[in-house]
PLY file of the C-alpha trace (Angstrom):
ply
format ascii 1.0
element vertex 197
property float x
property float y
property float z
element edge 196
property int vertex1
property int vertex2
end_header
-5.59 19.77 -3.41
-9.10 20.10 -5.43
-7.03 18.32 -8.42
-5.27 15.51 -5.89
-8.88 15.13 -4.60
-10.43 14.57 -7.89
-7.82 11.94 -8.90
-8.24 10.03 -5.63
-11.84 9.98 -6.28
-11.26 8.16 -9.47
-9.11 6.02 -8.39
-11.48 4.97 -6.01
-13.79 4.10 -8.45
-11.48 0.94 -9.45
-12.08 -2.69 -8.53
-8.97 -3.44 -6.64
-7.48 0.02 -5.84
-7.47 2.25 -3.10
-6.29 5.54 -2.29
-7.21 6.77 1.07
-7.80 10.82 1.82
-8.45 13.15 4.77
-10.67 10.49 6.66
-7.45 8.29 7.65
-6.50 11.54 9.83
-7.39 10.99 13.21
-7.39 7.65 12.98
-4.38 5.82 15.33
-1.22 7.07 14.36
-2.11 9.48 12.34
-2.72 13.35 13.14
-3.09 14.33 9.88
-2.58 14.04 6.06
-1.00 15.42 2.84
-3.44 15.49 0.38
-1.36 16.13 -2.09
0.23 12.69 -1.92
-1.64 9.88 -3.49
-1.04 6.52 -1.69
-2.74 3.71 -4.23
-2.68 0.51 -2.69
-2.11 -2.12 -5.83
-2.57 -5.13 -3.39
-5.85 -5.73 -4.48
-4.80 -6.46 -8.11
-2.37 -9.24 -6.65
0.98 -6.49 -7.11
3.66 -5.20 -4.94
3.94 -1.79 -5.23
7.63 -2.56 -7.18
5.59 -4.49 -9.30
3.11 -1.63 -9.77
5.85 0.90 -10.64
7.56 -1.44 -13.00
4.15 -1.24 -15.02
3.49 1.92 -14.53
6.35 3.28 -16.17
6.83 0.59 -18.95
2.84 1.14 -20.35
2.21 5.08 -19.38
5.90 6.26 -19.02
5.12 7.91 -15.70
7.70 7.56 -12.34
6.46 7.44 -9.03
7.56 8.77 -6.10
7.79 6.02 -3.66
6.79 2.25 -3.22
6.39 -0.44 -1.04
4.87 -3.89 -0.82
1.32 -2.38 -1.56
1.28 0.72 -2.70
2.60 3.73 -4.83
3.40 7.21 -4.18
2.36 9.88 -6.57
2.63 13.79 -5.59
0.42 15.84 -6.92
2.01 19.74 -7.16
0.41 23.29 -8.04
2.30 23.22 -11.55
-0.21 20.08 -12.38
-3.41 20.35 -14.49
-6.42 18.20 -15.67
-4.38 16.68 -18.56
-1.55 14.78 -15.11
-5.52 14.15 -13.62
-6.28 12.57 -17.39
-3.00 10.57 -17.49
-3.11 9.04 -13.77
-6.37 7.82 -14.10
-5.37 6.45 -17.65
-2.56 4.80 -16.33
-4.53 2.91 -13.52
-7.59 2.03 -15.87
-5.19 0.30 -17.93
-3.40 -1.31 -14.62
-6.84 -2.25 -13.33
-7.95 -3.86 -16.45
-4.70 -6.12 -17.07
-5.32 -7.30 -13.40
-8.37 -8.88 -11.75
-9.26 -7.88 -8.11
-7.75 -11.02 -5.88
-7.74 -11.13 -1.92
-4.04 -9.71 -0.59
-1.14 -11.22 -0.43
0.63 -12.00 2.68
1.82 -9.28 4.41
5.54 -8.85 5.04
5.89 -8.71 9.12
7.62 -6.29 10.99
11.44 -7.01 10.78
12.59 -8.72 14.01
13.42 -6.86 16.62
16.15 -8.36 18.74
19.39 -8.33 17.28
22.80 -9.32 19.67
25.75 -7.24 19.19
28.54 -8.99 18.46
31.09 -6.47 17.81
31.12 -2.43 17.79
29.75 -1.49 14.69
33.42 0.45 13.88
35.37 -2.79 14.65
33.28 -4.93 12.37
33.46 -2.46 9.73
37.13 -2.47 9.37
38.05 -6.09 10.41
38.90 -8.68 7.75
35.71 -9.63 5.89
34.61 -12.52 3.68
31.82 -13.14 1.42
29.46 -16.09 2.37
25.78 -16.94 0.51
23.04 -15.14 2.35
21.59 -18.25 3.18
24.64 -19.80 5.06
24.87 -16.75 7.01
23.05 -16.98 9.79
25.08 -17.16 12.99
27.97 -14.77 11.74
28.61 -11.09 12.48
27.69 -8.81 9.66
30.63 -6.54 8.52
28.04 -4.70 6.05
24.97 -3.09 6.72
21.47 -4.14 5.08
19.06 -1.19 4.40
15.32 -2.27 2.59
13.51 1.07 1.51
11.12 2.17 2.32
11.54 2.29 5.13
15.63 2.71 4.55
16.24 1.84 7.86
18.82 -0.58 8.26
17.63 -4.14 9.17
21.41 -5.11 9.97
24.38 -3.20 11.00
28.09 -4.17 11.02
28.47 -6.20 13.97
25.07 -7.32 14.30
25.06 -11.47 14.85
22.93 -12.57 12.03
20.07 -13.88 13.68
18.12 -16.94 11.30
15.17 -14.71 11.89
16.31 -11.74 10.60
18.23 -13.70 7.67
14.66 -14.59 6.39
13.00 -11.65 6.55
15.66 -9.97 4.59
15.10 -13.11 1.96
11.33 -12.31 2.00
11.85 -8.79 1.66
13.93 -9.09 -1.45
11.67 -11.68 -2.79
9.03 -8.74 -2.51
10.97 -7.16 -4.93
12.01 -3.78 -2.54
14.45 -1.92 -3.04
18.20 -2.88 -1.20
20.88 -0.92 -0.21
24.50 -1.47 1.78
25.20 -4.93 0.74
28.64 -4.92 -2.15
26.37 -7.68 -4.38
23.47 -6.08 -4.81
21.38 -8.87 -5.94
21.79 -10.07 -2.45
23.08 -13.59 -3.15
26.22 -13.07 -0.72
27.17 -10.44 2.61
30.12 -9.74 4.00
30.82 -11.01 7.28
33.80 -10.98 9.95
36.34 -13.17 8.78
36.21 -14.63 12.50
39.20 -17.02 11.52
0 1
1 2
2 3
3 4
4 5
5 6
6 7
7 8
8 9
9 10
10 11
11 12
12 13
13 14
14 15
15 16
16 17
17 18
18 19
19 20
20 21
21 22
22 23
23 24
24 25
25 26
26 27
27 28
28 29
29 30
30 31
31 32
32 33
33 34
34 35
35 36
36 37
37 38
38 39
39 40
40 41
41 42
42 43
43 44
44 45
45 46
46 47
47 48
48 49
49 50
50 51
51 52
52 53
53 54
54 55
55 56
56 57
57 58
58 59
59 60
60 61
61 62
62 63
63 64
64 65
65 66
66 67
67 68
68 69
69 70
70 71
71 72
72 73
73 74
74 75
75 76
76 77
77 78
78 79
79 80
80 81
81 82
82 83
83 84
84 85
85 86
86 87
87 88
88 89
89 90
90 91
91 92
92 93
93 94
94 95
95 96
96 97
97 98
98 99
99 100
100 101
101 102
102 103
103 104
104 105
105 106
106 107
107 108
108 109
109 110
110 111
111 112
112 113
113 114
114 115
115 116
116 117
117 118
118 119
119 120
120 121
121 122
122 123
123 124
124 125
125 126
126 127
127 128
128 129
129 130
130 131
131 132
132 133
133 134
134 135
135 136
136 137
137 138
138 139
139 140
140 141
141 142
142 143
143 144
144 145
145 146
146 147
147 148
148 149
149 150
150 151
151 152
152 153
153 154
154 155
155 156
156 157
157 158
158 159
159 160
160 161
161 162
162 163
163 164
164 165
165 166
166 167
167 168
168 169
169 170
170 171
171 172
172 173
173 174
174 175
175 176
176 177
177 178
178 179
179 180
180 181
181 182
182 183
183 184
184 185
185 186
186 187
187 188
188 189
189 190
190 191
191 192
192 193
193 194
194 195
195 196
């Protein structure tokens, strides 16, 4: 945790980055914290997190764990020493100085809520299917699901009506650059739907 603590403190120490520590427990929603996880939030350098990591690993050759529209996971374990403390904070000087601290972007909203259920999830799964573009979807009945990570929980599930709201949050999500699962084409450009005749 000592090392963890000293690489959040440096981190810190960077226009435009922020990794938050044992204050945030307590706070709403959240009893406690891992200190041994380092959440950076890159927002403040105008990245997504998937931009972050992208960078991350091309210039210092490091993976991390997680990300998400603003941030990056790194875990921090008892086989680390001063020279992973040494090569973090590396990493994010050099991030840091490539990018100039800008105001955030626009947050991605909570995915919509409502959905109608068209069809039992088992039904839609195994009736005839057809590919249309994403964005001439809306209105049909999904016959595959769509998953963003994090949080990989799915945002549509066979038999869901595609709702136009939940069509573009799925198209601002990928935009974002997160990570998809479920859908066959994985760059998102067509679903499969019921083939309702």
């Amino acid at each position: 945790v000592t090392l963890a603590e000293t690489i959040r403190q440096r981190i810190n120490r960077l226009a435009g980055l922020f990794c938050f520590g044992a204050g945030r427990a307590g706070t709403a929603g959240v009893c406690s914290v891992d200190l041994c996880k380092l959440t950076v939030t890159v927002a403040g350098l105008g990245l997504t997190g998937v931009e972050a990591e992208r960078i991350l690993r091309r210039q210092s050759r490091f993976q991390v764990e997680l990300v998400d529209q603003n941030n990056v996971l790194l875990l921090i374990t008892h086989g680390d020493g001063p020279d992973v403390a040494a090569a973090v904070e590396t990493a994010f000087v050099q991030l840091a100085a490539q990018r100039r601290p800008q105001g955030l972007r626009p947050a991605l909203s909570a995915a919509p809520q409502q959905t109608q259920l068209a069809m039992l999830p088992r039904d839609a799964f195994f009736a005839g299917k057809r590919c249309v573009p994403v964005r001439e979807a809306a209105g049909r009945i999904a016959a595959e699901p769509v998953t963003f990570y994090p949080p990989g929980v799915p945002v549509l599930l066979p038999g869901e009506r595609i709702s136009p709201a939940i069509l573009e949050w799925c198209l601002a999500a990928r935009a974002l650059g997160l990570y998809l699962s479920g859908p066959q084409d994985g760059r998102f450009e067509t679903i499969q739907v019921v083939d309702e005749g």
